[in-house]
Backbone as CSV, one residue per row, in Angstrom:
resi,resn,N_x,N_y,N_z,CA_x,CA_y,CA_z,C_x,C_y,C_z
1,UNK,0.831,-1.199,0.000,0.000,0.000,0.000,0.872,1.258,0.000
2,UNK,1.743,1.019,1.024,2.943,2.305,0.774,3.810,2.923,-0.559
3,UNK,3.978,1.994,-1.059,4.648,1.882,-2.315,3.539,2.080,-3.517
4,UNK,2.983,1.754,-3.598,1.444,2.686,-4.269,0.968,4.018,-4.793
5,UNK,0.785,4.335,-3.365,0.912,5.818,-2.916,1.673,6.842,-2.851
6,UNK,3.478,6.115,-2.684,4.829,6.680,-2.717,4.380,6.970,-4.312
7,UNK,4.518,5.780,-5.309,4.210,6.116,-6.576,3.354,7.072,-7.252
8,UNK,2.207,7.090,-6.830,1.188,7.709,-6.769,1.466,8.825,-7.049
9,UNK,1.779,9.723,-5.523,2.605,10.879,-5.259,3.558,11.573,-6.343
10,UNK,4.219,10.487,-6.354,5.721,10.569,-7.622,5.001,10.920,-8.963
11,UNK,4.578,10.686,-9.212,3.951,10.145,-10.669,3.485,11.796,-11.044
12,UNK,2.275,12.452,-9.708,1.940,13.164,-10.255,2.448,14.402,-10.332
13,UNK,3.439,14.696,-9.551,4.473,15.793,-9.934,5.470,15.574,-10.953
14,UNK,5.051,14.330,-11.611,5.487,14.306,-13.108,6.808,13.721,-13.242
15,UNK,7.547,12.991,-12.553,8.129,12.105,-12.022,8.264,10.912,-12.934
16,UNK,8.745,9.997,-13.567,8.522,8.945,-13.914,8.688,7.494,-13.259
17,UNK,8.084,6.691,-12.730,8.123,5.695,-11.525,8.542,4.321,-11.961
18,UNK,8.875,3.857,-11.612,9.522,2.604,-11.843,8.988,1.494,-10.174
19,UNK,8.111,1.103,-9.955,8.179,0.353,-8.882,8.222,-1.386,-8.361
20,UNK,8.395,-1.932,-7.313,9.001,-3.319,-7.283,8.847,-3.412,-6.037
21,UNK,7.775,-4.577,-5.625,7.271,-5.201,-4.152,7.828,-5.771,-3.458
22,UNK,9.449,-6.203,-3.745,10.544,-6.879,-3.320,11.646,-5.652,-3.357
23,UNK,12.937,-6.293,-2.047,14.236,-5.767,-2.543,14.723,-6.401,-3.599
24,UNK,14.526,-7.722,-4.196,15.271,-8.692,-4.920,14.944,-8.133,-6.372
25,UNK,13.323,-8.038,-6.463,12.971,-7.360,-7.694,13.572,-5.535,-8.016
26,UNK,13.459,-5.048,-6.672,14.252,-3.464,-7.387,15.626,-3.446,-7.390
27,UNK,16.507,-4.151,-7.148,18.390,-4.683,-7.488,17.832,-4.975,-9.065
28,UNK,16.750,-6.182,-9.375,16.880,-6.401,-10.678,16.564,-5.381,-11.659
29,UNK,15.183,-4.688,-10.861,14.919,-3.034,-11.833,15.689,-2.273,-12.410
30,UNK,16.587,-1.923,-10.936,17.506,-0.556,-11.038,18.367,-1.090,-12.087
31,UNK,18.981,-1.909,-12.295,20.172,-2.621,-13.270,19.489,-2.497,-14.625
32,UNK,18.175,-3.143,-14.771,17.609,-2.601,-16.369,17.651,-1.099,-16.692
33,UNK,16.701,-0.485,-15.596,16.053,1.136,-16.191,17.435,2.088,-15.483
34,UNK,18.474,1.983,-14.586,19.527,2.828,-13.997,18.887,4.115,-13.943
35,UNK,18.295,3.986,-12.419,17.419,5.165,-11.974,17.971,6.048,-11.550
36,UNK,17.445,7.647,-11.564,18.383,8.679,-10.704,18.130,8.444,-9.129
37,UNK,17.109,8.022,-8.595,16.701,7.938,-7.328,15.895,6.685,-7.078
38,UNK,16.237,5.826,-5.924,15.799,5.060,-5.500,15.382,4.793,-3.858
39,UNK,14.090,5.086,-3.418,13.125,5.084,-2.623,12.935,3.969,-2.292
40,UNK,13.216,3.270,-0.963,13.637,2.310,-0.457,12.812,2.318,1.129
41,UNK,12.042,1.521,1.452,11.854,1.230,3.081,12.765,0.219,3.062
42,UNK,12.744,0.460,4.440,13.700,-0.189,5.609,13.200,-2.209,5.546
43,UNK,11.824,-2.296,5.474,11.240,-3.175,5.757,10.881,-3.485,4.590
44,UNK,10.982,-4.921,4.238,10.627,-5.066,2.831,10.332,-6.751,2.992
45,UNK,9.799,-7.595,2.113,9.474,-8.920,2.437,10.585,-9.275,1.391
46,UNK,11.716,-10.311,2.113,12.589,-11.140,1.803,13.865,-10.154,2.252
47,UNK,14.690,-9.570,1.582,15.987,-8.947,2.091,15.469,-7.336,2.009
48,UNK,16.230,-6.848,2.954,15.472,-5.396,3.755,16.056,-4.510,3.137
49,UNK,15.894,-3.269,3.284,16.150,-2.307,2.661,17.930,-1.561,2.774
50,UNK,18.605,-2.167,4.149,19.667,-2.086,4.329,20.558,-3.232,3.538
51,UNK,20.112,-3.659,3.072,21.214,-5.264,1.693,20.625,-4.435,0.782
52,UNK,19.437,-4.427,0.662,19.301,-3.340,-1.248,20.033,-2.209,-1.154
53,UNK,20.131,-1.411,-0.026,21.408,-0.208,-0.602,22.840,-0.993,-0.441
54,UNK,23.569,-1.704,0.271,24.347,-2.645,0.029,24.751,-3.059,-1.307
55,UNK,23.903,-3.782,-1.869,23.882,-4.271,-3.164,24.264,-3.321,-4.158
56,UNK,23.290,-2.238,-4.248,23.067,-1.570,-5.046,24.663,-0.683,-4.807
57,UNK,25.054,-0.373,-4.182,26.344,0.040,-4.096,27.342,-0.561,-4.476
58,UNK,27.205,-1.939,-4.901,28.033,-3.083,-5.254,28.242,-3.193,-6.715
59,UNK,27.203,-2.199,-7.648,26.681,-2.296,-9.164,27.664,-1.730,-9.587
60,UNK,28.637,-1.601,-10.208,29.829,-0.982,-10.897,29.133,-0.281,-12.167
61,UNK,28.025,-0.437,-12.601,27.860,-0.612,-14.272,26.370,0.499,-14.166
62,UNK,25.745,0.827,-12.535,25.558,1.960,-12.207,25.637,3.236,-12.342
63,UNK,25.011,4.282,-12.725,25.685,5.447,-12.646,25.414,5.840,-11.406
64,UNK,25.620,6.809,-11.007,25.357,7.883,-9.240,23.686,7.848,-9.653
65,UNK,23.671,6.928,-8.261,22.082,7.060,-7.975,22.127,7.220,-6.514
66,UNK,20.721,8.114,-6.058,20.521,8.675,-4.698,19.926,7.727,-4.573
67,UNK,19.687,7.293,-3.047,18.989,6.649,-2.229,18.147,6.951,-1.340
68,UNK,16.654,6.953,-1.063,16.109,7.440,0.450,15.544,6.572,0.621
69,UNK,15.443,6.438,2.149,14.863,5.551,3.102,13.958,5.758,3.408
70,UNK,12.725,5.092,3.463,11.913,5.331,4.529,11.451,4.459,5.241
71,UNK,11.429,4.925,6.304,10.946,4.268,7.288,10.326,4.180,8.458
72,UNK,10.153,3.794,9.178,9.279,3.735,10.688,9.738,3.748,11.911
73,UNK,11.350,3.632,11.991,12.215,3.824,12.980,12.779,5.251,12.984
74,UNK,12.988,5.489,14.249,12.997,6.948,14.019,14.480,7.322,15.252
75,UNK,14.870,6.387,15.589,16.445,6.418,16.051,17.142,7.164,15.697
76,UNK,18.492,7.670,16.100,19.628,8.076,15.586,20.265,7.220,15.296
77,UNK,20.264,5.845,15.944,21.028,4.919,14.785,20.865,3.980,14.326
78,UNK,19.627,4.095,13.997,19.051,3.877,12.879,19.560,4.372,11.705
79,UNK,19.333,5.772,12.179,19.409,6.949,10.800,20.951,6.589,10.467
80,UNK,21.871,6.900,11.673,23.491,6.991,11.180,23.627,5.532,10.587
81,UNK,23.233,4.663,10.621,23.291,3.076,9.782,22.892,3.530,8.233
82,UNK,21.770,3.836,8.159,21.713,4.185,6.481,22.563,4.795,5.959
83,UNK,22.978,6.163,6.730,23.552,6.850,6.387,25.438,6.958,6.106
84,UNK,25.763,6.195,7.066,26.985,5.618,7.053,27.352,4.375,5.591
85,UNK,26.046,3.696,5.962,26.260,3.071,4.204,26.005,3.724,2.593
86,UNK,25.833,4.697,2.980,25.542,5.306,1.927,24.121,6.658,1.437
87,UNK,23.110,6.412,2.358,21.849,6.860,1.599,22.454,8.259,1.900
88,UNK,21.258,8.707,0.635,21.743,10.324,1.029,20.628,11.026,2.028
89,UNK,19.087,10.313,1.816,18.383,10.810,2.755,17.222,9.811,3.544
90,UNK,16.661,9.702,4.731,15.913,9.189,5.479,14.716,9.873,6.047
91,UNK,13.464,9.728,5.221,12.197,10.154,5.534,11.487,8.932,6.620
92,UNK,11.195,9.254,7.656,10.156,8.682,9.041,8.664,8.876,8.356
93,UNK,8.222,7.950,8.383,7.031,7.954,8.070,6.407,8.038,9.319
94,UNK,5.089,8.424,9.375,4.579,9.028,8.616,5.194,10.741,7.919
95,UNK,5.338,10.606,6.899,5.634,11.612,6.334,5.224,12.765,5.049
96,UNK,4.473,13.671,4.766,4.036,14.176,3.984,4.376,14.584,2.623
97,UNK,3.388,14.684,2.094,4.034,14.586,0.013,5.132,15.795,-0.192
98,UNK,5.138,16.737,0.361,6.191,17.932,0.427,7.253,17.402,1.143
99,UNK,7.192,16.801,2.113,8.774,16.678,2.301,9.167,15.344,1.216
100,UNK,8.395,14.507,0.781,9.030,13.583,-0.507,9.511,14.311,-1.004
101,UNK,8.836,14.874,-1.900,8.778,15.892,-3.211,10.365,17.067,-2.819
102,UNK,10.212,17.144,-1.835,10.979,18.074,-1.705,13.076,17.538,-1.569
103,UNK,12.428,16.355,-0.479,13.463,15.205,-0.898,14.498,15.335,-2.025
104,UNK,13.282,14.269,-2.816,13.103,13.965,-4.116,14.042,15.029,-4.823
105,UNK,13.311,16.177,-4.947,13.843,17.789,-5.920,15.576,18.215,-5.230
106,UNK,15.661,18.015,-4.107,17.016,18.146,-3.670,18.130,17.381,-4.023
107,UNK,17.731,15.635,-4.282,18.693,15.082,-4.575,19.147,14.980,-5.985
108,UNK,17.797,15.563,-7.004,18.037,15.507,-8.197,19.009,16.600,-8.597
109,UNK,18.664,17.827,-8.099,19.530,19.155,-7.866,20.977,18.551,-7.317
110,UNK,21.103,17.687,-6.655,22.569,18.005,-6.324,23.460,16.448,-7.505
111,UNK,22.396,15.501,-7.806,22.988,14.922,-8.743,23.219,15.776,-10.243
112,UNK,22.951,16.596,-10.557,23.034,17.211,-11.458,24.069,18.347,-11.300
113,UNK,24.359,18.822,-10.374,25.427,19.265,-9.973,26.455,18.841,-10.069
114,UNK,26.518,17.902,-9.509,27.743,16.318,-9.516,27.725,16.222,-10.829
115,UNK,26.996,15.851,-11.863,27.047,15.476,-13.513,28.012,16.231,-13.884
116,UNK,26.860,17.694,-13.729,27.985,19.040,-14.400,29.426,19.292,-14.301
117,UNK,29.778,19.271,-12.674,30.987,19.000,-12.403,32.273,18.099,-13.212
118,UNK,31.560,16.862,-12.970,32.011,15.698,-13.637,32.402,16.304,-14.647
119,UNK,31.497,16.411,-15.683,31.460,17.149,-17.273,32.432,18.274,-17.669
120,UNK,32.811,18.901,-16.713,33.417,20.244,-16.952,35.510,19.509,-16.366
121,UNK,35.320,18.987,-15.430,36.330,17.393,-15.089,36.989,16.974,-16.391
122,UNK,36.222,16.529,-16.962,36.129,14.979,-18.260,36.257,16.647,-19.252
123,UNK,36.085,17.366,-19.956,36.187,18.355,-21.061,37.867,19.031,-20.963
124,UNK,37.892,19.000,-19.828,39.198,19.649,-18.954,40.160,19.102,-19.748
125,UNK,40.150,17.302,-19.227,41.399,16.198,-19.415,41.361,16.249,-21.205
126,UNK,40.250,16.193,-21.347,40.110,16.254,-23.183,40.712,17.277,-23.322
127,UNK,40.982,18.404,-23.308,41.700,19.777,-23.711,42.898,19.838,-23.496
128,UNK,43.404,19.142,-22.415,44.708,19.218,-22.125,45.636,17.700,-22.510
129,UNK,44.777,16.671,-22.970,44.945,15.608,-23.990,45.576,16.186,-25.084
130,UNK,45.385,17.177,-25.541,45.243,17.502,-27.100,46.789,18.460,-26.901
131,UNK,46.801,18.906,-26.421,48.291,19.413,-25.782,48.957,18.617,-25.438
132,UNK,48.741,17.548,-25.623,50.070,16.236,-25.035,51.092,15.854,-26.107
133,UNK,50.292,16.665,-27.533,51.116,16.365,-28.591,52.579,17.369,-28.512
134,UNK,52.332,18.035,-27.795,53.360,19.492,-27.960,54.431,18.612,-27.125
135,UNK,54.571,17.539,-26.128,55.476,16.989,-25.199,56.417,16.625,-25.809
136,UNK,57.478,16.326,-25.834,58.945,15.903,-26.104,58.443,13.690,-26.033
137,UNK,59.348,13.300,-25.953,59.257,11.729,-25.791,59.865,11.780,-24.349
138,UNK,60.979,12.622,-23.715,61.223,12.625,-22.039,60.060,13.153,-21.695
139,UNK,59.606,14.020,-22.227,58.971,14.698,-20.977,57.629,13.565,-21.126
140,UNK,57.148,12.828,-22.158,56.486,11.703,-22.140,56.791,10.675,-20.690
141,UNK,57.737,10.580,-20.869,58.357,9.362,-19.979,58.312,10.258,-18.424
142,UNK,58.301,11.143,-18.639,58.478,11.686,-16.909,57.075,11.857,-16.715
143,UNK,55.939,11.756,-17.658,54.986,12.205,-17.225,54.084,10.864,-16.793
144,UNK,54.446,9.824,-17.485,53.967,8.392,-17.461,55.113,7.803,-16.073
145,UNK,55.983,8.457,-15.674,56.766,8.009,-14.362,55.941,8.512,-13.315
146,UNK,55.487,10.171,-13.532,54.577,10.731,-12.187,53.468,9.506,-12.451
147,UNK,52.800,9.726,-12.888,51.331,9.073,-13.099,51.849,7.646,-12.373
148,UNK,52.968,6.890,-12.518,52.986,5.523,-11.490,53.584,5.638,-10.236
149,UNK,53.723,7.176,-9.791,53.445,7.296,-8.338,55.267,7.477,-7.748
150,UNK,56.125,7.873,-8.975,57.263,7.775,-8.538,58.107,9.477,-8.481
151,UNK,58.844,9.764,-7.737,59.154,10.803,-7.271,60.131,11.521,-7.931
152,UNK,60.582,12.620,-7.815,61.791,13.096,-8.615,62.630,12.560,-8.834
153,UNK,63.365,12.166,-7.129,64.746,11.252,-7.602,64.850,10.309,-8.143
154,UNK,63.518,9.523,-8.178,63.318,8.324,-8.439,63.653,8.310,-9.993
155,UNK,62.661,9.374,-10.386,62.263,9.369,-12.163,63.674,9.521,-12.897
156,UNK,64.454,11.004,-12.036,66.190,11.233,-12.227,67.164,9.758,-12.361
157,UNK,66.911,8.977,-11.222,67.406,7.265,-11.649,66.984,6.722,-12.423
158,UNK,65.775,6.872,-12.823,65.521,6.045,-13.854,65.707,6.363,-14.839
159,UNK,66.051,7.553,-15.418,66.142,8.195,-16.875,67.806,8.353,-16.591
160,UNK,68.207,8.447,-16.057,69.936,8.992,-15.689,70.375,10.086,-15.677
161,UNK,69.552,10.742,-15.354,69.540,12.647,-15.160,69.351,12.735,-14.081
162,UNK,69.721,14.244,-13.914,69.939,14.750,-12.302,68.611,15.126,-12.046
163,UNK,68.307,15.054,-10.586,66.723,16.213,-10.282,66.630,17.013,-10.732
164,UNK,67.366,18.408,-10.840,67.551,19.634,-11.642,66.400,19.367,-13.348
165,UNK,66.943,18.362,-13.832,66.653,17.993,-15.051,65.404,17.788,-15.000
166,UNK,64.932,16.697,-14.399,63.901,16.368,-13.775,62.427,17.691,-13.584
167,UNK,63.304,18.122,-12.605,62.166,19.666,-12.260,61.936,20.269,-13.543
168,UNK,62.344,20.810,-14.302,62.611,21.294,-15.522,61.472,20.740,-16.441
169,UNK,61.584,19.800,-16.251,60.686,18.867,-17.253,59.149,18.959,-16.788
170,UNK,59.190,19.219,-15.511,58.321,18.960,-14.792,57.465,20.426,-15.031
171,UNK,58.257,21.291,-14.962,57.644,22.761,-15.282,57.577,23.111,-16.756
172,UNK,57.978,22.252,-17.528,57.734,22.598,-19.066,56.545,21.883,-18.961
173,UNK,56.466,20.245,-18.993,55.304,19.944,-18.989,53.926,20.467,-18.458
174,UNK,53.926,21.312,-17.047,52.613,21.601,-16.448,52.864,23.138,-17.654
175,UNK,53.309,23.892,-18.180,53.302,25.267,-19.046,52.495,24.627,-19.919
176,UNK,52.888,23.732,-21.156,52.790,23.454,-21.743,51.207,22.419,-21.848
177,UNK,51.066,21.864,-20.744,49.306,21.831,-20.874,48.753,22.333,-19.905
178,UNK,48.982,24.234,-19.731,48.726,24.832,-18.588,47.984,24.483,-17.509
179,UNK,48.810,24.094,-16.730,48.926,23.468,-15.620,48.856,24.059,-14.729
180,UNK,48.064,24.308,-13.727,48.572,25.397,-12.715,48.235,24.949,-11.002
181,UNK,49.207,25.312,-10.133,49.171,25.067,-8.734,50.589,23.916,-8.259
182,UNK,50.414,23.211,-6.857,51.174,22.549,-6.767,50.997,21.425,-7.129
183,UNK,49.777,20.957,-7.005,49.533,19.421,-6.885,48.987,19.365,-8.365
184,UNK,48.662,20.078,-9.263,47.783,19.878,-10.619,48.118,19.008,-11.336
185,UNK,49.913,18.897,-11.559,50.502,17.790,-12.555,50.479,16.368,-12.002
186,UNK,50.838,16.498,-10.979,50.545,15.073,-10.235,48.501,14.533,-9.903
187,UNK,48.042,15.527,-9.527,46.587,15.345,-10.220,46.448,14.642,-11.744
188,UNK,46.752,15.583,-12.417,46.586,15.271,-14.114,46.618,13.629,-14.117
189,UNK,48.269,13.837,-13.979,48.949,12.449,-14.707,48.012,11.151,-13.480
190,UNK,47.656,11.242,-12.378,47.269,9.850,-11.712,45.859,10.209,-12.572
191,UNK,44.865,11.059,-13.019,43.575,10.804,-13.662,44.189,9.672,-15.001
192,UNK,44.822,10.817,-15.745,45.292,10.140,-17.059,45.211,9.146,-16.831
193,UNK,46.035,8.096,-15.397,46.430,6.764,-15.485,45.439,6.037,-15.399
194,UNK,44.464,6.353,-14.358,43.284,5.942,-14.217,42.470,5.629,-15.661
195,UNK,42.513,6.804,-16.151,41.441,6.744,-18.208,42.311,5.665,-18.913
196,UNK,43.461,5.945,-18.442,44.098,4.692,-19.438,43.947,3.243,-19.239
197,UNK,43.683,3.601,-17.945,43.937,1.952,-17.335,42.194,1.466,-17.677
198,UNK,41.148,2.217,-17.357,40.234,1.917,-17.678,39.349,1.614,-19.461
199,UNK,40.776,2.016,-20.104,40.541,1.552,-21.571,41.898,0.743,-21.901
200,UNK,42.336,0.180,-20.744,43.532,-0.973,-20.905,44.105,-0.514,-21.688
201,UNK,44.974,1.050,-21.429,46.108,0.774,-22.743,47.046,1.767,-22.295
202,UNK,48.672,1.971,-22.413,49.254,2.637,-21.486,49.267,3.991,-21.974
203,UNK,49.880,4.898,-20.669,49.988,6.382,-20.552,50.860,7.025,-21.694
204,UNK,52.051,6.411,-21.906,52.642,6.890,-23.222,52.664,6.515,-24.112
């Protein structure tokens, strides 16, 4: 009956609903339709609402989906249990269509935030990709040495140049795909490694 009505609610502020009378059946939902928000009681017949956010945190193939709880316990830890695993919010029922709705409108607002972010992230590395052509083949190699986590002197031994040399390289490279601050190049190059590694293929 709750889940009905949750829908209900949803639906008519124009919402599009997706719903499932089991935890077992909404793990299988969310994986077909990859929802922005998933509305979850605590209490559910077969595995409870604390293993479905569990699970669902377990989905790699997921994008960022919010979670709220609701429920009938009205503890603090209660609440810090959801919340520690993940949810972003916990409505006590009984609870009214404005604070859903309102819920609801907050978490979409801040996932979309997060997107944008992301987006402006990911456009960044693409722009400064395209400047990787301007690099030398050392300064290649020093930049694929930061990215595996190894240090000046280290990179200086491994190439057979002094630190001096090293630094140098280090400040042409961050100019050259304007780079700016302390930590930015060493930022850069561990993302890079990460994109590379996630399309299996190496940094230089």
């Amino acid at each position: 009956m709750l889940c009905e009505n949750v829908s209900e609610i949803i639906a008519h502020y124009g919402f599009r609903v997706i719903s499932a009378p089991t935890g077992e059946e909404g793990i299988t939902m969310a994986l077909e339709y990859a929802p922005d928000i998933i509305i979850c009681d605590i209490m559910l017949p077969g595995i409870d609402g604390f293993e479905v956010l569990s699970r669902v945190k377990q989905i790699p193939q997921l994008p960022p989906t919010a979670f709220i709880f609701l429920t009938a316990k009205s503890t603090r830890s209660d609440t810090r249990i959801g919340m520690n695993m993940g949810a972003d919010d916990y409505l006590t029922k009984p609870f009214t269509k404005e604070e859903l709705i309102n819920s609801i409108r907050a978490r979409l607002e801040k996932l979309s935030k997060k997107s944008k972010h992301q987006l402006e992230k990911d456009e960044l590395i693409e722009a400064t990709l395209e400047k990787m052509t301007s690099l030398t083949k050392t300064e290649r190699k020093v930049l694929n040495a930061i990215s595996e986590g190894y240090t000046t002197p280290q990179i200086a031994k491994k190439l057979f140049v002094s630190n001096k040399t090293i630094e140098n390289h280090r400040v042409n490279i961050s100019r050259k795909l304007n780079l700016s601050g302390p930590n930015s190049l060493i930022s850069f190059a561990l993302r890079l490694r990460a994109q590379h590694l996630d399309n299996d293929s190496p940094v230089s």
